[in-house]
N, C-alpha and C positions, 0 to 999 in steps of 0.2 A: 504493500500500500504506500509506504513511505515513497518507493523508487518510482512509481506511477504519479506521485503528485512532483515528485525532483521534475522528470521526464517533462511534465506540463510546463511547471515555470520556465525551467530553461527554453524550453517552444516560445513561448510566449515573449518571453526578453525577444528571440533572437529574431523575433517577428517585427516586435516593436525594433528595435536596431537597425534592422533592414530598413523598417521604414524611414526611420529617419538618416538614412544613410551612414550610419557610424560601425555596423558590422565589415571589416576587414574585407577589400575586396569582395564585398558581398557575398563572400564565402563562408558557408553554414555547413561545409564537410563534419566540422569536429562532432554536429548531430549525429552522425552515424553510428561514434563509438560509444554512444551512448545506449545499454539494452535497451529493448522495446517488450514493455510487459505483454502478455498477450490478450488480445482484444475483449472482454466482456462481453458472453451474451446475453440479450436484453428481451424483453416480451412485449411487445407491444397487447396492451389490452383490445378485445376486441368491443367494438362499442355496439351496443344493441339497439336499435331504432325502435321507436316506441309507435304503436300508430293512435295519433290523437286523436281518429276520429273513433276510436271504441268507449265505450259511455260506462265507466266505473258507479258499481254500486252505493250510493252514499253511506257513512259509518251513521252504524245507528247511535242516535242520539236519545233516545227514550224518553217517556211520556212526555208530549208538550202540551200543556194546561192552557185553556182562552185567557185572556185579562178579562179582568173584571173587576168591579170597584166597589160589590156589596158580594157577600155570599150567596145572598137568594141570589143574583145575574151568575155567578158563577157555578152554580151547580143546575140551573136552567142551561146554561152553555153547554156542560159536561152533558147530561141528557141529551140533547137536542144534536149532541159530536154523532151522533151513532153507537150502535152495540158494542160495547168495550169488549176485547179478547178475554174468556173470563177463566184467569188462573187462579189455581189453587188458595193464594192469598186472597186475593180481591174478593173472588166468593166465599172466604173466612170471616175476612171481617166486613163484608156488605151482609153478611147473615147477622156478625152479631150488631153491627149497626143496626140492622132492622127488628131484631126479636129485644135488644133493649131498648130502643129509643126510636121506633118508627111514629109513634103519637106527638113525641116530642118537637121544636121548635128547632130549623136546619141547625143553630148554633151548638144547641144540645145535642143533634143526631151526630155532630162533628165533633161535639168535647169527647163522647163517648169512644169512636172512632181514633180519635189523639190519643187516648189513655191508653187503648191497646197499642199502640206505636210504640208508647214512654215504656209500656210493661218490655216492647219487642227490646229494645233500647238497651234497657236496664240489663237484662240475661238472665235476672232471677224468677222472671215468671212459665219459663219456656222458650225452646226454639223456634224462632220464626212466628211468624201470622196466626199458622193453623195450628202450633205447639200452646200460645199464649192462649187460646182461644179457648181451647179445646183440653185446656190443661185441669184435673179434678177439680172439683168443688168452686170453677169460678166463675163460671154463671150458668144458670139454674136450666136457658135453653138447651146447654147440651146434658144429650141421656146418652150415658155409657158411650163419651167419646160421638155420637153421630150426630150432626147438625140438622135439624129439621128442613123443610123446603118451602120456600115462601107463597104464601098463598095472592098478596095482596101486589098484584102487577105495578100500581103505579108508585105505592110507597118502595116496593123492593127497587124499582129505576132510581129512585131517589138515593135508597140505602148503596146504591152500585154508584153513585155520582160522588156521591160521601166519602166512599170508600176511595174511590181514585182519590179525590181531592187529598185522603191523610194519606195516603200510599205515595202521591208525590211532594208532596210536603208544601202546598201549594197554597197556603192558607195558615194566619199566624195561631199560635195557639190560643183556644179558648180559654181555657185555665193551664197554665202553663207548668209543667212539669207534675201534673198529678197523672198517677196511679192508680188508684181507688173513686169506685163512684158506690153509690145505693141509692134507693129512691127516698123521697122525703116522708115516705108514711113507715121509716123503721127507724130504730137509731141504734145500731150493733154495736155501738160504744168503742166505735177503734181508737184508739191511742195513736191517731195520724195527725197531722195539722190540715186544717179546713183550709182549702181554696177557694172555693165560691158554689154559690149556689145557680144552677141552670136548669130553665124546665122545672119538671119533676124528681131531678136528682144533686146529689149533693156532692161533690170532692173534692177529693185528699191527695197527699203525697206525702 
């Protein structure tokens, strides 16, 4: 490596010298006895042409919500989008939005909604949607683990609007950070801190 870069400079002087006429007789003989490392082979990359007229699939960017400036306009939008793709989550908790809180005022059908989020959140109530949901003793619609099936078409489109809206988080929280709800005609005496009262229900975190 060393004798490869000697080899260059000396070129290069003797080039510039020529130029300016100071090289001896313009004689550059003594290059000769100088070795000649041998030549590196090199790879040229081959470059691939791309054709731009082929139409790439866009990355998916996942659920995008209307704007809206009241809840009620924004869960009429969410409704009025078309029949949401209905996975495993979304029909978890559009069931239990609707078997707790379908009587209830949209804010209320949404705190309820939020709450199973905070429980997903937390990790102490169950895996996921359908683990929090569906997890023993924690709300009275489910029997032995299976969710009932809604009978009531126009409240269950609403409980499916709801549930998209907490599923993408697209709506500030009602009562923020609570965990716990019960209706206001019990008082189970939890040792939680009261958050607010909505509807018919009351909670906690």
């Amino acid at each position: 490596m060393r004798n490869k870069f000697r080899v260059a400079g000396i070129s290069a002087a003797a080039v510039f010298l020529l130029a300016a006429g100071e090289a001896p007789n313009g004689d550059i003989a003594f290059l000769n006895d100088i070795p000649t490392a041998p030549a590196e082979a090199f790879h040229v990359p081959t470059v691939e042409m791309v054709d731009e007229s082929h139409e790439f699939a866009e990355p998916n960017l996942g659920l995008v919500m209307p704007e809206a400036g009241t809840l009620t306009q924004l869960v009429s939008e969410v409704r009025n989008s078309g029949e949401p793709e209905m996975s495993a989550e979304l029909k978890c908790l559009a069931s239990a939005v609707y078997f707790e809180s379908k009587g209830e005022p949209l804010d209320g059908q949404l705190a309820v909604a939020q709450v199973i989020m905070n429980r997903v959140e937390s990790g102490r109530f169950g895996a996921g949607v359908c683990g929090v949901v569906k997890a023993p003793k924690q709300f009275s619609f489910v029997r032995g683990g299976t969710i009932p099936t809604a009978t009531n078409m126009a409240q269950w489109a609403t409980a499916k609007a709801i549930a998209l809206i907490a599923l993408s988080d697209s709506w500030h929280e009602i009562v923020p950070d609570a965990t716990h709800f019960h209706a206001t005609r019990v008082s189970p005496g939890w040792k939680l801190r009261r958050v607010a009262t909505v509807g018919q229900h009351v909670f906690y975190r």
